[in-house]
ZAZA-557996 format. One line per 3 residues: number of its first residue (from 1); their letters; for each residue y, z, x of N, C-alpha, C. Coordinates in pm, 1 decimal. Each point is the difference from the previous one (the first is absolute). Example, Ala and Ser with C-alpha at 12.3 -4.5 7.8 and 13.67 -1.06 7.14 Angstrom:
BEGIN
1> as> -569.0 780.0 1319.0 119.0 0.0 -89.0 120.0 0.0 90.0; 105.0 -72.0 -35.0 119.0 6.0 82.0 109.0 73.0 -77.0;
***
This chain:
BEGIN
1> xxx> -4622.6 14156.2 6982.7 132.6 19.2 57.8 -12.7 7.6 152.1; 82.6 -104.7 65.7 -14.6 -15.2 171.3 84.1 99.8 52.8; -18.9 114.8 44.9 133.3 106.4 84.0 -30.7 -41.4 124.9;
4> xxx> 130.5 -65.2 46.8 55.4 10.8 141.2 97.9 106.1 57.5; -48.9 86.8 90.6 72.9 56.3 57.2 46.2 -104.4 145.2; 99.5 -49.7 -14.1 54.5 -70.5 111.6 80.1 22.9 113.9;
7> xxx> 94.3 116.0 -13.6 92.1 53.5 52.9 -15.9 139.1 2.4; 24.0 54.0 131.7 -28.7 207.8 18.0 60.8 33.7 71.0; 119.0 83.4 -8.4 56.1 39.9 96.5 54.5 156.1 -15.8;
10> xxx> -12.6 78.6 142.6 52.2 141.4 41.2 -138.9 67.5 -28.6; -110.6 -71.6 -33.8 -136.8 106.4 47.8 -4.6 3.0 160.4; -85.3 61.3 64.4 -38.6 37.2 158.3 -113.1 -56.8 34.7;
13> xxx> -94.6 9.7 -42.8 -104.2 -112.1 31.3 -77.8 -62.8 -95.8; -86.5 -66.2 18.7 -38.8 -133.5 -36.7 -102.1 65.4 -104.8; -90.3 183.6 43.3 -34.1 26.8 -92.1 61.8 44.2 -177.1;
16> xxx> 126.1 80.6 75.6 83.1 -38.6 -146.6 30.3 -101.1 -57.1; 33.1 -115.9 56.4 12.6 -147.0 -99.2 -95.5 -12.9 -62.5; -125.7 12.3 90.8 -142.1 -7.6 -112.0 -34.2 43.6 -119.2;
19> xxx> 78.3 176.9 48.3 0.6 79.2 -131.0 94.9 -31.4 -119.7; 165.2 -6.9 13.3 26.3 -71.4 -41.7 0.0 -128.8 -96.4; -100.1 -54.5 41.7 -28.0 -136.5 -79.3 -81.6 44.8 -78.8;
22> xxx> -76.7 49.5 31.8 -170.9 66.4 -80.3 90.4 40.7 -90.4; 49.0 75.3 -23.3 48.6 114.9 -110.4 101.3 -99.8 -104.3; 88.0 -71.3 83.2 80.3 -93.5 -117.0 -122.3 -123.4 -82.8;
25> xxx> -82.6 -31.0 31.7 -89.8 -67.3 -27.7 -95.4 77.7 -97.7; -45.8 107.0 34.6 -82.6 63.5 -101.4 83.4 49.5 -114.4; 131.9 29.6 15.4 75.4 66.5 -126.0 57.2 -77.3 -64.0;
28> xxx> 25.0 -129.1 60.1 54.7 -85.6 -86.1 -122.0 -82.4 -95.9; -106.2 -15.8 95.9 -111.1 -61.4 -141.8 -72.1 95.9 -37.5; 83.0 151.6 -8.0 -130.2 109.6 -53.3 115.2 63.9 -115.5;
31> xxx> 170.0 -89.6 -2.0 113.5 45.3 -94.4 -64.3 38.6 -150.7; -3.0 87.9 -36.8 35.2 45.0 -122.8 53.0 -105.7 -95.0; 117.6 -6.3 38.0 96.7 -103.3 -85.5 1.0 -105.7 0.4;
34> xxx> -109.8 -56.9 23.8 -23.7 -142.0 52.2 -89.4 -29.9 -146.0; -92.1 106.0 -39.4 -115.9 -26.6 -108.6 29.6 -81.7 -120.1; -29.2 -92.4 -13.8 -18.4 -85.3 -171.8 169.0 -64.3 65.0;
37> xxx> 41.0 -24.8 148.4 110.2 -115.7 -11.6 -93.5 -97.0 96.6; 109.6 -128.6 20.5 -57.4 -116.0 78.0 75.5 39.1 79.1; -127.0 13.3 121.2 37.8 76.8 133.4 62.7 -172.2 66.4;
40> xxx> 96.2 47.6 91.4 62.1 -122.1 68.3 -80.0 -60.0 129.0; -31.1 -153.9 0.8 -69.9 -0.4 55.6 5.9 14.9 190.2; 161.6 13.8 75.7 9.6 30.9 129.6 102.0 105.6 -25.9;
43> xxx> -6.8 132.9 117.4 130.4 70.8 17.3 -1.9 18.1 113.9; 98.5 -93.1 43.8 17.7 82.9 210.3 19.8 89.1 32.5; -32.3 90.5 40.4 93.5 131.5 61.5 50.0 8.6 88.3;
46> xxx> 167.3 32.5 65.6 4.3 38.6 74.8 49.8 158.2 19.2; -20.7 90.8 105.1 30.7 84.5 48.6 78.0 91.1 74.1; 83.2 80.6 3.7 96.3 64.2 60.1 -7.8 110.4 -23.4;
49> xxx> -54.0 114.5 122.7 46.8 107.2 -9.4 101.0 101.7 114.2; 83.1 49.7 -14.0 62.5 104.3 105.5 34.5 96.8 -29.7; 55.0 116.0 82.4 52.1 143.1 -27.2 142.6 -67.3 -85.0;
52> xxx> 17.7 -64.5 -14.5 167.2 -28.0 -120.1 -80.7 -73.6 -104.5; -83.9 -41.2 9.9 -37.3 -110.3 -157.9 29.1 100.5 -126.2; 64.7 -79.8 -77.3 -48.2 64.5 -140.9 -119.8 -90.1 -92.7;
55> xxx> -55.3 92.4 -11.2 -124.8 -85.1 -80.7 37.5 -27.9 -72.8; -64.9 -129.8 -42.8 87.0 -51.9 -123.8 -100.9 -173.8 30.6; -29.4 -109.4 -100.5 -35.2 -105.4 -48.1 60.3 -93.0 -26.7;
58> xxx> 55.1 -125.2 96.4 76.3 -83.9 -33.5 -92.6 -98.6 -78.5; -2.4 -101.4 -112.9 -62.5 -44.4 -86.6 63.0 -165.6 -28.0; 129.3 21.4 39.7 107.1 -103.6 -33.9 -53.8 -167.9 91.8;
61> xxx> -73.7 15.8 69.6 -82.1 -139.4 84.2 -72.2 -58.6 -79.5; -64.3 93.4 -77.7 -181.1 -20.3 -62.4 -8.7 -110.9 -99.3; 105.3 -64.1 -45.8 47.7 -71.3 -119.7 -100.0 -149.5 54.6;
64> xxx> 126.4 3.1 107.9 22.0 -146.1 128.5 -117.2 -26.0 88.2; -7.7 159.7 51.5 -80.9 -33.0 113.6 -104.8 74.2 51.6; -33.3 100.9 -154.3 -146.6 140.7 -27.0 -21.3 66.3 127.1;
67> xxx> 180.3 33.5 33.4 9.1 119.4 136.0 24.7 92.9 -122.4; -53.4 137.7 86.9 73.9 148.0 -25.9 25.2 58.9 120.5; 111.5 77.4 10.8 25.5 69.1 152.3 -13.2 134.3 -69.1;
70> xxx> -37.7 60.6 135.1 -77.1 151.2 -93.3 48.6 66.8 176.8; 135.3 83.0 -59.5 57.1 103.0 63.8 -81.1 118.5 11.8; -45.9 50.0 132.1 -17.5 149.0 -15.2 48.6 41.3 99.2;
73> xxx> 66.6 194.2 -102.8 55.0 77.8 86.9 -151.9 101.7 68.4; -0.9 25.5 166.9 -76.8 9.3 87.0 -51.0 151.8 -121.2; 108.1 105.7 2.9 -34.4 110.9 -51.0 -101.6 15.8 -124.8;
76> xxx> 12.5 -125.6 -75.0 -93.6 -32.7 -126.7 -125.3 36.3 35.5; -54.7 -107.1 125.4 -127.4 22.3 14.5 -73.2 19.5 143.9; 61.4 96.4 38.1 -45.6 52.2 111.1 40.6 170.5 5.4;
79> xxx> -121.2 60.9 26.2 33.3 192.0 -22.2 105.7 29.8 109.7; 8.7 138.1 -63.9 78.9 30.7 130.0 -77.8 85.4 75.7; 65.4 35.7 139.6 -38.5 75.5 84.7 12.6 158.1 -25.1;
82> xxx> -81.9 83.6 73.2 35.2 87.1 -46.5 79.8 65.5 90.0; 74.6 123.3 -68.3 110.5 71.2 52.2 152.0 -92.8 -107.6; -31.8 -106.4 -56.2 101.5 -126.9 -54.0 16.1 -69.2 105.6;
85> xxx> -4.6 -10.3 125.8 35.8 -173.4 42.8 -77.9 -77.9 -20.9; 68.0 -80.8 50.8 -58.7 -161.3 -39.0 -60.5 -62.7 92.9; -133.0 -51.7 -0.9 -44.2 -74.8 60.4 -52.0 -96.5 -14.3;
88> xxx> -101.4 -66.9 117.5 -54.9 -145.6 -47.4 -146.6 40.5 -28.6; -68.3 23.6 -122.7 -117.4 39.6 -90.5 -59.0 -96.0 -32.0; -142.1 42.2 -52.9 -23.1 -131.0 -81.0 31.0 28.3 -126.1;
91> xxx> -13.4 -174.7 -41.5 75.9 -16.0 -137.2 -37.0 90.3 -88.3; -4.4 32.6 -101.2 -31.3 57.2 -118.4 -53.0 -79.1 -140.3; -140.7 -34.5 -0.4 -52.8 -131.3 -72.7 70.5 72.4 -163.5;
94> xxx> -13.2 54.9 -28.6 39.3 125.9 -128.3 135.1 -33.5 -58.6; 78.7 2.1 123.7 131.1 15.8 -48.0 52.6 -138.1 -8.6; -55.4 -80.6 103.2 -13.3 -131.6 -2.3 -62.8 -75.6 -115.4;
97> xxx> -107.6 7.9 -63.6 -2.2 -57.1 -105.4 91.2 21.1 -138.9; 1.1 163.3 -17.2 129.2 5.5 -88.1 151.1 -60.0 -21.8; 45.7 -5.1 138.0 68.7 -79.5 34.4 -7.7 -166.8 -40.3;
100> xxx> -94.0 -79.5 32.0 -40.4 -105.0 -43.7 -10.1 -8.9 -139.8; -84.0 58.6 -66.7 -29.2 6.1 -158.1 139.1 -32.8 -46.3; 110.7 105.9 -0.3 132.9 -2.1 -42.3 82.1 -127.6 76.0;
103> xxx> 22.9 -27.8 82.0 37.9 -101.8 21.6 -48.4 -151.0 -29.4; -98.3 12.9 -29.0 -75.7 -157.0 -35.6 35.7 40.2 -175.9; -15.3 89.6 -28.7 66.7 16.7 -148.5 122.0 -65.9 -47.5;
106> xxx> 79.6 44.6 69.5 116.5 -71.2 4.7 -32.6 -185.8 -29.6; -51.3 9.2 110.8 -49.0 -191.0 16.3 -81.9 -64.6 -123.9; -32.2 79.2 -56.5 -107.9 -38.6 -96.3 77.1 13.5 -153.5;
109> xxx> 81.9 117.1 -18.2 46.9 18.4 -127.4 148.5 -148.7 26.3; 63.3 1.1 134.3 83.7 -114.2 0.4 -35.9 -136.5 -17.3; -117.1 -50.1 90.0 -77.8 -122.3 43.8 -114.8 -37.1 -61.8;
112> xxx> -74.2 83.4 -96.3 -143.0 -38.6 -48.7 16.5 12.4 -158.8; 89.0 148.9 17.7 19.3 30.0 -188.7 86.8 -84.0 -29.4; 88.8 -103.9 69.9 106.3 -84.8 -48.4 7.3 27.9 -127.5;
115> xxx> -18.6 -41.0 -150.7 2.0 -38.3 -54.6 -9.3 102.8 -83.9; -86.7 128.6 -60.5 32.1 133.0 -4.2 116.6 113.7 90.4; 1.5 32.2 128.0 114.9 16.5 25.2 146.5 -40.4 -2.6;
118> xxx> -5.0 -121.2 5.0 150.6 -80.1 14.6 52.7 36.0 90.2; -49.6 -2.5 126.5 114.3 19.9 106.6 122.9 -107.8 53.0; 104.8 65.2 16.7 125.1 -47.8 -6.9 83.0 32.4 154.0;
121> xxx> -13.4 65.1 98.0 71.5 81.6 108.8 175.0 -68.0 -22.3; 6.0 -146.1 -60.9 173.4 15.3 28.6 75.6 46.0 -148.5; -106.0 59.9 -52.5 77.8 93.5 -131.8 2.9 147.7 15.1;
124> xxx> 1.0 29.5 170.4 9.0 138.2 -33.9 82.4 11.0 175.6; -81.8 -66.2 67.8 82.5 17.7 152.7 125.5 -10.3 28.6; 106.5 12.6 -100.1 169.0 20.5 71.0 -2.3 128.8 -59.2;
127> xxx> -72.6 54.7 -154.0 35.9 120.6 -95.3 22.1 121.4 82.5; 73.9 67.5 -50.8 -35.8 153.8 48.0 -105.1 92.6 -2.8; -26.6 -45.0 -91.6 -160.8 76.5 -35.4 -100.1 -53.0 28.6;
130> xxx> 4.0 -105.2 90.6 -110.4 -55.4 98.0 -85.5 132.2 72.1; 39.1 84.7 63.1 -75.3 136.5 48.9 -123.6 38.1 -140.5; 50.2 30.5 -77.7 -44.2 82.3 -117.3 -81.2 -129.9 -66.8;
133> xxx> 3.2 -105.7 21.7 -105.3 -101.0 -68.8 -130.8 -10.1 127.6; 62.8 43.6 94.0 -99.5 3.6 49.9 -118.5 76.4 22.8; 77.8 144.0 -1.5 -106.3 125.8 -40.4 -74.1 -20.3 -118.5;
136> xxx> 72.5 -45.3 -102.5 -82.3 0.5 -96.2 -79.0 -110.6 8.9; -9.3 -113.3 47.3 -156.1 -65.7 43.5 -97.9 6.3 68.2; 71.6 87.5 103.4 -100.7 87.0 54.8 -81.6 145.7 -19.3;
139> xxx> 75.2 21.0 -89.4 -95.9 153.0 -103.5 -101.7 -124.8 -67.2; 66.6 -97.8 -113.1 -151.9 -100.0 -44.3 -82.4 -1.9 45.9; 68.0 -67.3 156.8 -154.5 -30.6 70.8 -112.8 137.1 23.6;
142> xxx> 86.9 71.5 56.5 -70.8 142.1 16.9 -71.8 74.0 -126.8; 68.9 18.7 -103.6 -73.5 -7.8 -68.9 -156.0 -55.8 -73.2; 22.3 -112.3 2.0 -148.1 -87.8 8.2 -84.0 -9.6 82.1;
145> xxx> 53.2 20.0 158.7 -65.8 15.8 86.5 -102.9 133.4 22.2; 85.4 111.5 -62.1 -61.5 87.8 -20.0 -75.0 63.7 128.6; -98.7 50.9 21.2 -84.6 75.0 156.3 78.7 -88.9 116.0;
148> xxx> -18.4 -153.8 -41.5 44.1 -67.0 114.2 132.5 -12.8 7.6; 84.6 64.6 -27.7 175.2 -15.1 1.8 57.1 99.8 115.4; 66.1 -19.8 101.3 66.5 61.3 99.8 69.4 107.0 -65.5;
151> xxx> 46.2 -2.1 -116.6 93.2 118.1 -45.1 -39.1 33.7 -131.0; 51.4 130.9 -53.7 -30.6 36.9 -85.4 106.9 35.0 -106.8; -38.4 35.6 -108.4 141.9 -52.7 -108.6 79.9 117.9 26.7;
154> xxx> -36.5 126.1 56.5 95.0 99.8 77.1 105.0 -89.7 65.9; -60.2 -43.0 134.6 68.4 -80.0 95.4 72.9 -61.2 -63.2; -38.3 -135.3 -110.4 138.5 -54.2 -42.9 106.0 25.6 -34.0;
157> xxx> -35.1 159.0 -71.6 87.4 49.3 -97.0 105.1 56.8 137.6; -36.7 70.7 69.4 111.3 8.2 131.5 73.5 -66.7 46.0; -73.5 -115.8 16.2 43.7 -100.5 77.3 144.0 -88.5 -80.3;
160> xxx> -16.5 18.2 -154.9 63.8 -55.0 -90.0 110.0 90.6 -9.1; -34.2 135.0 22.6 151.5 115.9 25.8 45.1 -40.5 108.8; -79.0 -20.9 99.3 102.1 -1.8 141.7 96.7 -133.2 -30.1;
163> xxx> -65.4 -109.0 -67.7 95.8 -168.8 16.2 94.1 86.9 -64.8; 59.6 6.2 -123.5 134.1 11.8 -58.4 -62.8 75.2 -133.3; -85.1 142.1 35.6 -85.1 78.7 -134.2 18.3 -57.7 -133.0;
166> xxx> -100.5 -91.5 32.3 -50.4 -65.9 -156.8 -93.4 49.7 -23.1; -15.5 59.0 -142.1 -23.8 33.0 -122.3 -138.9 -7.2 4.6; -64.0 113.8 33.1 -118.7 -42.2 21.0 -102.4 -92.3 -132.4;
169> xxx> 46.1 48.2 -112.2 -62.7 -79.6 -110.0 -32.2 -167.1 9.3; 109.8 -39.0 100.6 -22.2 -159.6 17.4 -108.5 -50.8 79.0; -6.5 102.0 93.4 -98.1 -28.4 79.6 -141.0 71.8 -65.5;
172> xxx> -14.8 72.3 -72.5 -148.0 42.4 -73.3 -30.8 -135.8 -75.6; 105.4 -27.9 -32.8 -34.0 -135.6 -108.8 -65.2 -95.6 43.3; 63.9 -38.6 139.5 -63.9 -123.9 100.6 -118.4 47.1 17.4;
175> xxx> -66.5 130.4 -7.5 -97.4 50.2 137.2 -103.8 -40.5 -131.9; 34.2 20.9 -157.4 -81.7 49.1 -86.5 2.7 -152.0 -85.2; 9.7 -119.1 81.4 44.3 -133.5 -36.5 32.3 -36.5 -141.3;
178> xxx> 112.4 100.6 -13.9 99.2 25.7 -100.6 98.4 -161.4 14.3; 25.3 -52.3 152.2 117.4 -66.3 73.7 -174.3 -123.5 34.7; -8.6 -130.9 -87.3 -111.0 -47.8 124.6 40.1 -157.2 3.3;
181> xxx> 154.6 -59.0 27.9 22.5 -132.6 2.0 136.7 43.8 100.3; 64.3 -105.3 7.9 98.8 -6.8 92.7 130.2 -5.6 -81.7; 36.4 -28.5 -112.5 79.4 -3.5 -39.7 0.4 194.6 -91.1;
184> xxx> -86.7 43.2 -9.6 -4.7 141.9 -68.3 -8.2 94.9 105.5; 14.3 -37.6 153.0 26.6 84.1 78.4 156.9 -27.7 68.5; 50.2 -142.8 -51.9 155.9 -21.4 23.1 23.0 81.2 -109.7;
187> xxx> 2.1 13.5 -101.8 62.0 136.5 -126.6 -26.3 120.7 30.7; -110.8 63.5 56.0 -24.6 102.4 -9.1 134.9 58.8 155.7; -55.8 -76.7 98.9 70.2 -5.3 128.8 191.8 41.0 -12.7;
190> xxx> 47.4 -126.8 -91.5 111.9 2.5 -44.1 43.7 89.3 -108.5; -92.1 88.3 -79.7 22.3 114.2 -98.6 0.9 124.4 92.8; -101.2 42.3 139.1 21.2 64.8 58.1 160.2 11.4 83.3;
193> xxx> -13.1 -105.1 62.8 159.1 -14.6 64.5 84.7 32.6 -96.9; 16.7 -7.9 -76.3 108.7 21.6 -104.4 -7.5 166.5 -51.5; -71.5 41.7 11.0 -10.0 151.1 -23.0 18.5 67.4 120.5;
196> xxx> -76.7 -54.0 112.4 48.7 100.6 87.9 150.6 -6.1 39.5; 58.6 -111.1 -42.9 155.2 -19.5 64.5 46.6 83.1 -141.9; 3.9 -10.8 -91.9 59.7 73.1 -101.0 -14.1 184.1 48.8;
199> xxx> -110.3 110.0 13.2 -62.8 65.2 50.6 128.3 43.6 124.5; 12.5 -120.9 38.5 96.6 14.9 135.5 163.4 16.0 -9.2; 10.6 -53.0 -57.8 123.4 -8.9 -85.2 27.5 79.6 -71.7;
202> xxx> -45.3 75.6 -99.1 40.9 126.5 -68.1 -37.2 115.5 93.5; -65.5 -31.8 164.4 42.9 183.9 44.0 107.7 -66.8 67.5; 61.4 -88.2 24.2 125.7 -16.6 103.1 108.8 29.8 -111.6;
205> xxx> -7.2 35.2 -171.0 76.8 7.3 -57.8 39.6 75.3 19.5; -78.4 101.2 -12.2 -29.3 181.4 -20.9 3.9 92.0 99.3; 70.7 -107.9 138.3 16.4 62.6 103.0 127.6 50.3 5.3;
***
């Protein structure tokens, strides 16, 4: 598998691009989730990070033209200062690879598992419960990822109260790859939404 990192932008110097590349390069041919598939044979990378990025894996090129754009938010992987401000540190290889692991996850269960996952993005991107399909693919990944996962199934489970408090059971399911295709995380996703709006609806009754 050829990794190009081609494109880098909002690091500070030339030693972070270096680092940078090193780390998307070693985690992507050192993926977990890559084992017993046919690894693809080019993926370009490009890069973006700033104090507004939301991290996050665009995948939607890779079909046409075996780009991925790989958003990062600055706070992901760089410590903070102490007292809490913020400064310009060095990176954080740690938090940075976790980061990577989970995001190339994404790329891999969409772009490599084709055919076991079934990924679909225009069967779920107008829904309402687009938020909540997404947590729950990202507890999967985390889940499997396991030591190497940025978050922990605590974290999801918060994180899944704060979107619109779904049920935490949906998300144990994903974490415990209860949920492991794309179409059983559009049901699970869309069974959550539907409870928490119900949930919602009988205290506005009872008010």
């Amino acid at each position: 598998m050829e990794i190009r990192v081609e494109e880098v932008k909002g690091f500070d110097t030339k030693e972070e691009i270096i680092i940078i590349e090193e780390r998307i390069k070693e985690t992507l041919n050192n993926h977990p989730f890559l084992e017993g598939l046919t690894k693809p044979g080019l993926v370009r990378v490009w890069v973006k990070m700033g104090p507004e990025e939301k991290t996050r894996i665009n995948h939607r090129l890779f079909s046409e033209w075996y780009v991925v754009i790989l958003y990062l938010w600055e706070e992901n992987i760089r410590p903070h200062c102490p007292g809490g401000a913020r400064g310009v540190y060095e990176l954080d290889r740690e938090k940075i690879d976790k980061v990577l692991y989970h995001e190339f996850g994404h790329f891999i269960d969409a772009k490599v598992n084709t055919e076991k996952f079934g990924y679909n993005d225009r069967e779920y991107e107008c829904q309402p419960y687009r938020n909540i399909y997404n947590i729950l693919w990202c507890s999967y990944i985390d889940g499997r990822l396991k030591k190497r996962a940025p978050f922990s199934l605590k974290d999801r489970i918060e994180e899944g109260h704060d979107c619109i408090k779904i049920n935490s059971v949906f998300i144990e399911k994903a974490w415990n790859k209860e949920f492991t295709t794309h179409k059983e995380f559009l049901y699970g996703a869309e069974e959550a939404y539907k409870e928490s709006m119900k949930e919602s609806d009988d205290k506005k009754a009872n008010i």
